[in-house]
Z-matrix of the N, CA and C atoms (Angstrom, degrees):
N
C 1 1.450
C 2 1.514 1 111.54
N 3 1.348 2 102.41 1 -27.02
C 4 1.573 3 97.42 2 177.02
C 5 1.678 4 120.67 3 -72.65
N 6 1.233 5 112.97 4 -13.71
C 7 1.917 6 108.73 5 -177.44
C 8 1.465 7 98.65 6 -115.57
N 9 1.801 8 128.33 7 32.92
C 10 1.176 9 144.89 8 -173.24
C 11 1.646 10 89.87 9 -103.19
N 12 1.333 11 107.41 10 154.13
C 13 2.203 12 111.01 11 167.80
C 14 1.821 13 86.43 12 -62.64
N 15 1.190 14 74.61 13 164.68
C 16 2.070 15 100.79 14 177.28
C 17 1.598 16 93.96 15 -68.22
N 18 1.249 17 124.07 16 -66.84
C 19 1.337 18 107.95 17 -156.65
C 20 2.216 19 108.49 18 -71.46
N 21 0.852 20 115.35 19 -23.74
C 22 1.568 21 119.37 20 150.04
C 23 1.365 22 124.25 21 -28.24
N 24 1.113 23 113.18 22 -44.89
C 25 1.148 24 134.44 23 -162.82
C 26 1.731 25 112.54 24 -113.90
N 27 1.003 26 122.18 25 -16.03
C 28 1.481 27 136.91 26 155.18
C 29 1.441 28 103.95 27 -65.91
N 30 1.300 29 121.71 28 -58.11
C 31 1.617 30 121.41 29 -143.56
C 32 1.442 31 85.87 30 -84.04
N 33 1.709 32 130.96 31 -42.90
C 34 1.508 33 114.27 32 -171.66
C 35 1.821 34 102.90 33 -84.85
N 36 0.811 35 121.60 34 -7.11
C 37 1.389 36 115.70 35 145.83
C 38 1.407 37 132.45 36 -57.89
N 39 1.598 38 110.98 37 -32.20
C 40 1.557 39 121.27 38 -175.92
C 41 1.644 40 91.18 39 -82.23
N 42 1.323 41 112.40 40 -60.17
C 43 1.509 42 98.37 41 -178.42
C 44 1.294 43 119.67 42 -50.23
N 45 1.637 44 121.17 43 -45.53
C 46 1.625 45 100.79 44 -171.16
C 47 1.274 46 105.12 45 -62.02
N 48 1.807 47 138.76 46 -43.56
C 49 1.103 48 106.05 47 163.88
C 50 1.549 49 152.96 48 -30.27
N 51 1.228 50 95.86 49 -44.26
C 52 1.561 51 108.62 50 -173.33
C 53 1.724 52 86.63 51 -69.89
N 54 1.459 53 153.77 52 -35.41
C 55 1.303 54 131.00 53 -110.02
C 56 1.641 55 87.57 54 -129.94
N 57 1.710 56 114.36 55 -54.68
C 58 1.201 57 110.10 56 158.42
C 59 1.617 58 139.06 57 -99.25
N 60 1.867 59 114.20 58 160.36
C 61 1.381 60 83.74 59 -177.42
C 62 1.278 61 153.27 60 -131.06
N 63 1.541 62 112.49 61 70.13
C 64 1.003 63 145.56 62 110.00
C 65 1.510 64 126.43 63 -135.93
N 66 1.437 65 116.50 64 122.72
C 67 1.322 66 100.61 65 -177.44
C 68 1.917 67 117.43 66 -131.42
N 69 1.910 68 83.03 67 99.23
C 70 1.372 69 112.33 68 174.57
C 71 1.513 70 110.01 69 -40.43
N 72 1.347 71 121.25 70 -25.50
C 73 1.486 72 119.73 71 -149.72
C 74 1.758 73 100.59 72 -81.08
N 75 1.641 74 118.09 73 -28.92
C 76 1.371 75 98.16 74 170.96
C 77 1.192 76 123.42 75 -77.00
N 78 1.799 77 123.04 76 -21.69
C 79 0.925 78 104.64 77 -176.80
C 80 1.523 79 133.27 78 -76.78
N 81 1.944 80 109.27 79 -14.52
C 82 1.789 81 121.79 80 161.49
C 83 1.435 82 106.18 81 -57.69
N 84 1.555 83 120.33 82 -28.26
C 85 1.516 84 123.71 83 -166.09
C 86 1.859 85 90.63 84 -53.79
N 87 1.551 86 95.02 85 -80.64
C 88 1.349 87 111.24 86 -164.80
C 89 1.442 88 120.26 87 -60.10
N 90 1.300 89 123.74 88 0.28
C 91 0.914 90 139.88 89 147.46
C 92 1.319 91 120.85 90 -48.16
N 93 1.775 92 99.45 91 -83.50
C 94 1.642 93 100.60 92 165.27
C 95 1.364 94 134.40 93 -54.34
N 96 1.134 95 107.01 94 -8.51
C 97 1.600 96 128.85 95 -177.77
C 98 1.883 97 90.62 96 -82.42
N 99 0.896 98 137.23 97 -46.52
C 100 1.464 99 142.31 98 -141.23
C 101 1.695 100 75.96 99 -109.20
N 102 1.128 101 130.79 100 -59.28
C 103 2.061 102 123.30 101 -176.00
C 104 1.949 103 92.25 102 -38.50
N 105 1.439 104 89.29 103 -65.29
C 106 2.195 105 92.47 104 -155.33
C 107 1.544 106 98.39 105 -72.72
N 108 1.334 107 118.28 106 -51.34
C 109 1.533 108 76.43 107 -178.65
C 110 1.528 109 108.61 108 -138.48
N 111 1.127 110 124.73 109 75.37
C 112 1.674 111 126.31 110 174.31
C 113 1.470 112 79.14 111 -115.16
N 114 2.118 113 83.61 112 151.80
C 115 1.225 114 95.84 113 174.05
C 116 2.120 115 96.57 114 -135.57
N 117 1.021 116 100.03 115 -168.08
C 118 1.375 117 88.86 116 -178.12
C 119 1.578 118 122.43 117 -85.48
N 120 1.237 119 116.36 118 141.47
C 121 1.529 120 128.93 119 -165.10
C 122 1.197 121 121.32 120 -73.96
N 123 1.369 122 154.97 121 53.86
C 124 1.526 123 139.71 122 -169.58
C 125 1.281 124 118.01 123 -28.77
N 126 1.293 125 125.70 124 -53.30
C 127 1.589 126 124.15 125 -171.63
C 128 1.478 127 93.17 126 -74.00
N 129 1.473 128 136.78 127 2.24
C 130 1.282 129 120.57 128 -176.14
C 131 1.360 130 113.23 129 -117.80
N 132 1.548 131 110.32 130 24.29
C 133 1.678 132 111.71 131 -163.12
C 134 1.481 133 114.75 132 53.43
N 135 1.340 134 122.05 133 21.96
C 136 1.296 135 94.06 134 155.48
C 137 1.605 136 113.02 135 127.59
N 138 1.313 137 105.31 136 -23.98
C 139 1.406 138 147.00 137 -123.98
C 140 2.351 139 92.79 138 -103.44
N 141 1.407 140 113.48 139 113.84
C 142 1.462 141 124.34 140 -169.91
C 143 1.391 142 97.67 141 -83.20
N 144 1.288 143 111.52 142 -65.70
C 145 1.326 144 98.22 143 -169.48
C 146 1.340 145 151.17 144 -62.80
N 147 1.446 146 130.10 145 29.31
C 148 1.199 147 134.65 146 -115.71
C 149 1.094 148 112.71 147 -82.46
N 150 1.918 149 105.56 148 -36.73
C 151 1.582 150 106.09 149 -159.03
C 152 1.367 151 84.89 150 -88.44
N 153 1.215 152 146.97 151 -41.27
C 154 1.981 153 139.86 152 170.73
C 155 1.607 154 100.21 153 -14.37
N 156 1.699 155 95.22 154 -78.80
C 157 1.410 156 93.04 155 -177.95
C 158 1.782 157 137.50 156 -31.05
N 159 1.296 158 86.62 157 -59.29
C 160 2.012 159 109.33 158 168.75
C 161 0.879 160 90.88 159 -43.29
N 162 1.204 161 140.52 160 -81.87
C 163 1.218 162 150.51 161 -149.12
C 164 1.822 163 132.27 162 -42.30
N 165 1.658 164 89.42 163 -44.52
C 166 1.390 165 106.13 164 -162.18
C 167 1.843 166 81.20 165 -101.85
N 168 1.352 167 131.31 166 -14.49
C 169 1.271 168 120.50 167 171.77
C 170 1.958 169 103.87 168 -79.31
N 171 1.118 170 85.83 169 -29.15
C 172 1.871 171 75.05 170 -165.77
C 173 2.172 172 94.54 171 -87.49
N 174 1.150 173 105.06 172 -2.77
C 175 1.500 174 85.40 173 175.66
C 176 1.389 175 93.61 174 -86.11
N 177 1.584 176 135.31 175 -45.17
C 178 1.410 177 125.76 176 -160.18
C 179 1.794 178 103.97 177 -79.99
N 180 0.995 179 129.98 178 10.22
C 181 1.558 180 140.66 179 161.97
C 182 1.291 181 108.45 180 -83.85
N 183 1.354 182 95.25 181 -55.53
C 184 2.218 183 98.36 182 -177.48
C 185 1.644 184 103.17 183 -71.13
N 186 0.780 185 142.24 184 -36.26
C 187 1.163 186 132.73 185 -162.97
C 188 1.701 187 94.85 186 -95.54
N 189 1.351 188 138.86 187 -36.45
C 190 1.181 189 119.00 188 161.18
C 191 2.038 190 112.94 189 -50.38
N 192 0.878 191 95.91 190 -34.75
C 193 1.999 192 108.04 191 -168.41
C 194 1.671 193 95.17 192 -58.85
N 195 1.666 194 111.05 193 -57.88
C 196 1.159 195 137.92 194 -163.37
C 197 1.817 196 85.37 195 -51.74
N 198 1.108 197 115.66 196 -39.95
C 199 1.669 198 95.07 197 -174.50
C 200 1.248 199 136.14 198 -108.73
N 201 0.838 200 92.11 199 13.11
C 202 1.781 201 128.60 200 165.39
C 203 1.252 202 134.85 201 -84.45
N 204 1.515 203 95.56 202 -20.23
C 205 1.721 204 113.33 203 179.72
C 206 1.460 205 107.89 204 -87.64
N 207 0.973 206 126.21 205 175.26
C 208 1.472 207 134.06 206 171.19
C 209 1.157 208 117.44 207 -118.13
N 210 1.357 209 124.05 208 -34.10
C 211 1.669 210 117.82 209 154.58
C 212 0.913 211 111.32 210 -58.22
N 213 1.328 212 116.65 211 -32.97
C 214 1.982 213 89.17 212 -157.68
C 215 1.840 214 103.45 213 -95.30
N 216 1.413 215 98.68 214 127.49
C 217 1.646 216 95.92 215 -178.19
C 218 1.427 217 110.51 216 -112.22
């Protein structure tokens, strides 16, 4: 996933979220994704890690959602 385009690698990240439940594994992805090649953000103050962050916010959103639903068991 790491020598995949960025958004490639977002969307099968969104699915393993949705699919397993919890899945730590995108957020080491984008992690290592953010070590090799993030660089620093202007619109973000400055700020490397960006997609980590997103990341580990949109897993603890889905998995709040995830239990809230009634289909999803």
């Amino acid at each position: 996933m790491l020598f995949m385009p960025f958004w490639v690698s977002a969307i099968l990240a969104l699915v393993g979220m949705f699919y397993f439940a919890i899945f730590w594994e995108a957020i080491i992805i984008f992690l290592l994704s953010d070590l090799l090649y993030g660089a620093r953000e202007a619109k973000f103050y400055g700020a490397v890690f960006v997609s980590f962050v997103v990341t580990g916010v949109v897993l603890i959103i889905i998995e709040v959602l995830k239990k809230k639903m009634k289909f999803y068991s």
